[in-house]
C-alpha positions as CSV (number, residue, x, y, z in Angstrom):
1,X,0.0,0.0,0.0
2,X,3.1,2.4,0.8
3,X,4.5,1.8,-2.4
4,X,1.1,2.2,-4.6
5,X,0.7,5.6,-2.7
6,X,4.1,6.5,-3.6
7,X,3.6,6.0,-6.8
8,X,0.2,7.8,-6.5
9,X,2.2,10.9,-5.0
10,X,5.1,10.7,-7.7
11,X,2.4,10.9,-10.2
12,X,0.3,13.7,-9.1
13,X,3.3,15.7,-8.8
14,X,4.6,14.7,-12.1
15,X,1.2,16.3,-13.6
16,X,1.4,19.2,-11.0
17,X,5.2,20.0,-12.8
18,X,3.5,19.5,-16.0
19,X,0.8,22.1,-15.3
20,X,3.5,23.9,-13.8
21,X,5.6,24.3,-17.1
22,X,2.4,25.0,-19.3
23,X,1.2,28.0,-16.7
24,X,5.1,29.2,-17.7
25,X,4.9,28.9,-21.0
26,X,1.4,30.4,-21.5
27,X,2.5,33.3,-19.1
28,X,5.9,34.0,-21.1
29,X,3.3,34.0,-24.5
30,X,0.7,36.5,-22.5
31,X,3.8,38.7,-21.6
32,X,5.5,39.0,-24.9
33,X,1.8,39.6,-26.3
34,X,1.5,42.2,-23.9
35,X,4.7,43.7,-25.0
36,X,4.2,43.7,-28.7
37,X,0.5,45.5,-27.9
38,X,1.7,48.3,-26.0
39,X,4.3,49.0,-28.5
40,X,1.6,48.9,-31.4
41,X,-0.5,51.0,-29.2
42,X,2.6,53.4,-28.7
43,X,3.1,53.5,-32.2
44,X,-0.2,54.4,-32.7
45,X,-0.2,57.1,-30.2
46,X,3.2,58.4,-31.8
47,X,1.3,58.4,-35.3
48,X,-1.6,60.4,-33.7
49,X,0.0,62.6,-32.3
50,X,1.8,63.5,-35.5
51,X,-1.6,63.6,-37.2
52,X,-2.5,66.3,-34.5
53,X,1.0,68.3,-35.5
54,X,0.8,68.6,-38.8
55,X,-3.3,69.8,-38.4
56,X,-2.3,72.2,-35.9
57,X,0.8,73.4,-38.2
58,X,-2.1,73.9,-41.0
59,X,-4.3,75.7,-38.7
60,X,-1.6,78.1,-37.8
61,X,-0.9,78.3,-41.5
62,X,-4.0,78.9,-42.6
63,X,-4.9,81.6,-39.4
64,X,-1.4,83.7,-40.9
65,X,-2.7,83.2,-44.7
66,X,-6.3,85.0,-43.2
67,X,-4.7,87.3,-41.0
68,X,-2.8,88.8,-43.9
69,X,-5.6,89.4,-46.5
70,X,-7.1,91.1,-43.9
71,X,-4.8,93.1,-43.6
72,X,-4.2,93.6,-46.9
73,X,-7.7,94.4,-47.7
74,X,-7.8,97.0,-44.9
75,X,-4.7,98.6,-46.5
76,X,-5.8,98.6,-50.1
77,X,-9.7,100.3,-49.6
78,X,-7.5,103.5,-48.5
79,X,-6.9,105.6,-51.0
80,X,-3.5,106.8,-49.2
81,X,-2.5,103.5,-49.8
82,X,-3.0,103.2,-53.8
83,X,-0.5,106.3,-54.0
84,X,2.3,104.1,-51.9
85,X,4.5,101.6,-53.2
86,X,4.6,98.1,-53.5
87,X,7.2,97.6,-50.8
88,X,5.6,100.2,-48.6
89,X,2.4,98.3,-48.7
90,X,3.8,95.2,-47.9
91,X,6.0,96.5,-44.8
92,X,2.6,98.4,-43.6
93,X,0.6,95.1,-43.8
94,X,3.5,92.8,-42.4
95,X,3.8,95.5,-39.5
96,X,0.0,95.1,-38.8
97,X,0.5,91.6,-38.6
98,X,2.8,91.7,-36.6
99,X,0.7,93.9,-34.2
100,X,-1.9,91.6,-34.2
């Protein structure tokens, strides 16, 4: 009877390492899963966050481009202004720009 539950024991623990080593291996897989996700989702968040750069860059672009035809409209309705030349008109708007 000693010996059968010896060999009873020796077997149970035999699965138990078994388990053992498949819990480890399946852990190792979920950790270098979990790795390769947070560097796609890194990725991802370093691509967005370009996205968002480059918009921004063309917003600021775009509020300049407005900014100076406004300008430039306010300067050319004056008739002071038709008299002036090119260059003069182009310092007087950039200096209103540069105000604003």
């Amino acid at each position: 009877p000693r010996k059968v539950q010896a060999v009873d024991r020796v077997a149970q623990l035999e699965e138990q390492v078994d388990s053992l080593e498949e819990f480890r291996a399946r852990k190792a897989q979920l950790e270098e899963e979990l790795i390769r996700t947070r560097r796609a989702h890194e990725r991802e968040r370093e691509r967005e966050m370009e996205r968002v750069r480059k918009l921004r860059e063309q917003v600021t672009g775009e509020k300049i481009i407005s900014s100076l035809q406004e300008a430039w409209s306010k300067y050319k309705e004056r008739d002071k202004l038709a008299e002036l030349s090119d260059d003069e008109k182009i310092r007087r708007v950039l200096l209103l720009v540069k105000d604003e």
